[in-house]
C-alpha positions as CSV (number, residue, x, y, z in Angstrom):
1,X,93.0,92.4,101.7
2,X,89.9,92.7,103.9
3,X,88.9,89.4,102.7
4,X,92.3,87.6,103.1
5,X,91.2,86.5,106.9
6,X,88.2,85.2,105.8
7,X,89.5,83.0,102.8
8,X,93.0,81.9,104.6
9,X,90.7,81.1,108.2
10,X,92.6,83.0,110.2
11,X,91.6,84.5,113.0
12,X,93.8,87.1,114.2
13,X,93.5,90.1,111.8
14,X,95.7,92.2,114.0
15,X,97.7,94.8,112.0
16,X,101.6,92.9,111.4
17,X,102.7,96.7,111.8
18,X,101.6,98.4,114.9
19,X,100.0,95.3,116.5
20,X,97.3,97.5,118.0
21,X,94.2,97.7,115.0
22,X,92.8,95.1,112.7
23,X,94.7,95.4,109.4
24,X,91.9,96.6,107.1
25,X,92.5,99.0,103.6
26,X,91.6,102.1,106.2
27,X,94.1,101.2,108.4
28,X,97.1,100.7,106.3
29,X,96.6,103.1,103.9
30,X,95.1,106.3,106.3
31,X,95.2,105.2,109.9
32,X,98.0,104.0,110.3
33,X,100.6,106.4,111.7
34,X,103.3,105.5,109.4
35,X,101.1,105.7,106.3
36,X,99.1,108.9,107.9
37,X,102.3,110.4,107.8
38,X,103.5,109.3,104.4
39,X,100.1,110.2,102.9
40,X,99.8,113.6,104.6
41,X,103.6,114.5,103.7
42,X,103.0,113.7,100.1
43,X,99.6,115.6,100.2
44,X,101.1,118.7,101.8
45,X,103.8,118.9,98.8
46,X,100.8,119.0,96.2
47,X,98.9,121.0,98.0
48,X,95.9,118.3,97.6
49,X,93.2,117.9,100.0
50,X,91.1,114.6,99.9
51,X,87.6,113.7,101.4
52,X,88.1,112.1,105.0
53,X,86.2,109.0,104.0
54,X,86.5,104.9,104.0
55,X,88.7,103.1,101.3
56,X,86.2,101.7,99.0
57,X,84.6,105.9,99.1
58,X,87.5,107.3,98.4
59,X,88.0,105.3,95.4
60,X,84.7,106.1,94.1
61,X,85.0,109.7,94.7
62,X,88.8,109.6,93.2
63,X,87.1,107.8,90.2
64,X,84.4,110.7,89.8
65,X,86.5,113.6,90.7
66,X,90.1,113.2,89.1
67,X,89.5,111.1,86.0
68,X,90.2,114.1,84.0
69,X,93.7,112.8,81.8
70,X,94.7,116.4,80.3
71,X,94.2,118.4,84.1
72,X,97.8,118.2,85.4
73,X,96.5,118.3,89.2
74,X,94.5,115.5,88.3
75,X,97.1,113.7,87.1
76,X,99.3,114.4,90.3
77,X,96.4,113.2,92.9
78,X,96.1,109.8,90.6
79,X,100.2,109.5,90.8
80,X,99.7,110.4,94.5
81,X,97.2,107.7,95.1
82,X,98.7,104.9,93.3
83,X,102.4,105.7,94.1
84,X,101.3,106.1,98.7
85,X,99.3,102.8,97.9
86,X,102.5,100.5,96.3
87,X,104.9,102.2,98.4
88,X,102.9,101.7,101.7
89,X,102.4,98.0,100.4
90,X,105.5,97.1,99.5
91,X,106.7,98.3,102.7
92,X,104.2,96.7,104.9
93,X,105.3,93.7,102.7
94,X,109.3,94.5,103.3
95,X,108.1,94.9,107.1
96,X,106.3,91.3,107.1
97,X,108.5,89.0,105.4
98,X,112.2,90.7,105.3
99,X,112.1,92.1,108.9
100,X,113.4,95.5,107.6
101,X,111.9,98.9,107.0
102,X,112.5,101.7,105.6
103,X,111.6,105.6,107.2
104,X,108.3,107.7,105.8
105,X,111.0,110.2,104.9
106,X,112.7,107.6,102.5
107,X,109.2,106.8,101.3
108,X,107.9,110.4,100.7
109,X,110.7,111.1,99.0
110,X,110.7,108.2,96.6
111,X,107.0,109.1,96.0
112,X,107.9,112.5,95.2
113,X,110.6,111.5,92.5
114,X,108.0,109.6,90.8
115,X,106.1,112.2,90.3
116,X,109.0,114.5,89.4
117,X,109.9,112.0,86.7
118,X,106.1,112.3,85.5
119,X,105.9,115.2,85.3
120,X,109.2,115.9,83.4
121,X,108.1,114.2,80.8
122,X,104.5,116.0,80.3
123,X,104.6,118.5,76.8
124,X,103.2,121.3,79.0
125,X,104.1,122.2,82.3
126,X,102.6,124.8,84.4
127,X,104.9,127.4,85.5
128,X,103.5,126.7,89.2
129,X,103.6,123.2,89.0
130,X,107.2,123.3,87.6
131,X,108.0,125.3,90.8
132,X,106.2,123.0,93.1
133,X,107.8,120.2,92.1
134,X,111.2,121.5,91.6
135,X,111.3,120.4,87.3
Protein backbone atom coordinates (compact mmCIF):
# COMPACT_ATOMS: atom_id res chain seq x y z
CA UNK A 1 0.00 0.00 0.00
CA UNK A 2 2.74 2.51 0.89
CA UNK A 3 4.30 1.61 -2.30
CA UNK A 4 1.20 1.78 -4.61
CA UNK A 5 2.00 5.77 -5.27
CA UNK A 6 5.22 5.06 -6.18
CA UNK A 7 4.57 2.14 -8.69
CA UNK A 8 1.13 3.66 -10.25
CA UNK A 9 3.07 7.47 -10.48
CA UNK A 10 0.75 9.15 -8.77
CA UNK A 11 1.18 11.94 -7.01
CA UNK A 12 -1.51 12.66 -4.71
CA UNK A 13 -1.39 10.17 -1.80
CA UNK A 14 -4.10 11.93 0.04
CA UNK A 15 -6.15 9.56 2.28
CA UNK A 16 -9.69 8.69 -0.30
CA UNK A 17 -11.34 8.68 3.33
CA UNK A 18 -10.85 11.78 5.36
CA UNK A 19 -9.01 13.72 2.68
CA UNK A 20 -6.79 15.36 5.27
CA UNK A 21 -3.50 12.73 5.78
CA UNK A 22 -1.52 10.70 3.32
CA UNK A 23 -2.99 7.25 3.13
CA UNK A 24 -0.15 5.18 4.55
CA UNK A 25 -0.68 1.51 6.71
CA UNK A 26 -0.51 3.91 10.00
CA UNK A 27 -3.14 5.86 8.91
CA UNK A 28 -5.76 3.58 7.83
CA UNK A 29 -5.32 1.04 10.18
CA UNK A 30 -4.61 3.35 13.68
CA UNK A 31 -4.91 7.01 12.73
CA UNK A 32 -7.57 7.21 11.14
CA UNK A 33 -10.66 8.17 13.22
CA UNK A 34 -12.86 5.67 11.84
CA UNK A 35 -10.40 2.79 12.14
CA UNK A 36 -8.99 4.31 15.71
CA UNK A 37 -12.42 3.84 16.77
CA UNK A 38 -12.99 0.41 15.24
CA UNK A 39 -9.66 -0.78 16.59
CA UNK A 40 -9.99 0.69 20.12
CA UNK A 41 -13.75 -0.74 20.39
CA UNK A 42 -12.63 -4.17 19.48
CA UNK A 43 -9.65 -3.79 21.85
CA UNK A 44 -11.69 -2.58 24.77
CA UNK A 45 -14.01 -5.86 24.42
CA UNK A 46 -10.84 -8.18 24.82
CA UNK A 47 -9.45 -6.29 27.18
CA UNK A 48 -5.99 -6.24 24.87
CA UNK A 49 -3.64 -3.49 25.07
CA UNK A 50 -1.08 -3.17 22.07
CA UNK A 51 2.31 -1.28 21.83
CA UNK A 52 1.67 2.42 20.29
CA UNK A 53 4.06 1.79 17.50
CA UNK A 54 4.38 2.06 13.43
CA UNK A 55 2.77 -0.66 11.18
CA UNK A 56 5.65 -2.67 10.02
CA UNK A 57 6.68 -2.65 14.36
CA UNK A 58 3.62 -3.76 15.30
CA UNK A 59 3.80 -6.63 13.15
CA UNK A 60 7.10 -7.65 14.33
CA UNK A 61 6.18 -7.32 17.85
CA UNK A 62 2.61 -9.24 17.08
CA UNK A 63 4.90 -11.89 15.44
CA UNK A 64 7.18 -12.25 18.61
CA UNK A 65 4.60 -11.71 21.22
CA UNK A 66 1.31 -13.67 20.20
CA UNK A 67 2.57 -16.53 18.10
CA UNK A 68 1.67 -18.84 20.83
CA UNK A 69 -1.36 -21.25 18.91
CA UNK A 70 -2.62 -23.15 22.21
CA UNK A 71 -2.91 -19.48 24.53
CA UNK A 72 -6.51 -18.56 23.88
CA UNK A 73 -5.73 -14.63 24.37
CA UNK A 74 -3.24 -15.10 21.80
CA UNK A 75 -5.44 -16.40 19.61
CA UNK A 76 -8.01 -13.55 20.10
CA UNK A 77 -5.24 -10.59 19.54
CA UNK A 78 -4.21 -12.58 16.04
CA UNK A 79 -8.31 -12.82 15.22
CA UNK A 80 -8.30 -9.11 16.34
CA UNK A 81 -5.52 -8.04 14.07
CA UNK A 82 -6.48 -9.83 11.03
CA UNK A 83 -10.29 -9.47 11.29
CA UNK A 84 -9.73 -4.81 12.09
CA UNK A 85 -7.23 -5.16 9.13
CA UNK A 86 -9.86 -6.94 6.29
CA UNK A 87 -12.74 -5.26 7.67
CA UNK A 88 -11.11 -1.71 7.71
CA UNK A 89 -9.90 -2.69 4.11
CA UNK A 90 -12.77 -3.84 2.65
CA UNK A 91 -14.47 -0.82 3.83
CA UNK A 92 -11.97 1.66 2.79
CA UNK A 93 -12.47 -0.40 -0.51
CA UNK A 94 -16.51 -0.30 -0.28
CA UNK A 95 -15.86 3.63 0.54
CA UNK A 96 -13.58 4.02 -2.77
CA UNK A 97 -15.26 2.24 -5.46
CA UNK A 98 -19.10 1.70 -4.33
CA UNK A 99 -19.61 5.19 -2.74
CA UNK A 100 -21.24 3.54 0.35
CA UNK A 101 -20.16 2.82 3.91
CA UNK A 102 -21.00 1.12 6.46
CA UNK A 103 -20.83 2.54 10.55
CA UNK A 104 -17.71 1.39 13.02
CA UNK A 105 -20.62 0.00 15.07
CA UNK A 106 -21.59 -2.39 12.16
CA UNK A 107 -17.92 -3.15 11.76
CA UNK A 108 -17.06 -3.85 15.52
CA UNK A 109 -19.79 -5.84 15.68
CA UNK A 110 -19.04 -8.03 12.69
CA UNK A 111 -15.50 -8.35 14.06
CA UNK A 112 -16.76 -9.46 17.27
CA UNK A 113 -18.99 -12.30 15.73
CA UNK A 114 -15.90 -13.64 14.13
CA UNK A 115 -14.39 -14.09 16.95
CA UNK A 116 -17.46 -15.47 18.81
CA UNK A 117 -17.69 -18.07 16.06
CA UNK A 118 -13.83 -18.87 16.82
CA UNK A 119 -14.02 -19.23 19.71
CA UNK A 120 -17.19 -21.50 19.81
CA UNK A 121 -15.51 -23.88 18.10
CA UNK A 122 -12.19 -24.11 20.37
CA UNK A 123 -12.28 -27.82 22.65
CA UNK A 124 -11.55 -25.68 25.78
CA UNK A 125 -12.89 -22.53 26.75
CA UNK A 126 -12.07 -20.45 29.63
CA UNK A 127 -14.80 -19.80 31.86
CA UNK A 128 -13.74 -15.95 31.65
CA UNK A 129 -13.35 -15.91 28.12
CA UNK A 130 -16.76 -17.72 27.63
CA UNK A 131 -18.14 -14.76 29.62
CA UNK A 132 -16.32 -12.13 27.80
CA UNK A 133 -17.35 -13.08 24.70
CA UNK A 134 -20.82 -13.99 25.49
CA UNK A 135 -20.28 -18.18 24.13
Amino acid sequence: MDRLPALLGLTDCTCVLCREDDEDHNHLFFRYNYSKRVWDSINEKADLHWPSLPWNHLIQWAASNIHHKKNTMSMIARLIMAASVYFIWQERNRRVFSRQMQNCHYIVNEIYQIIRAHLSCMATIPDSVKMKWDI
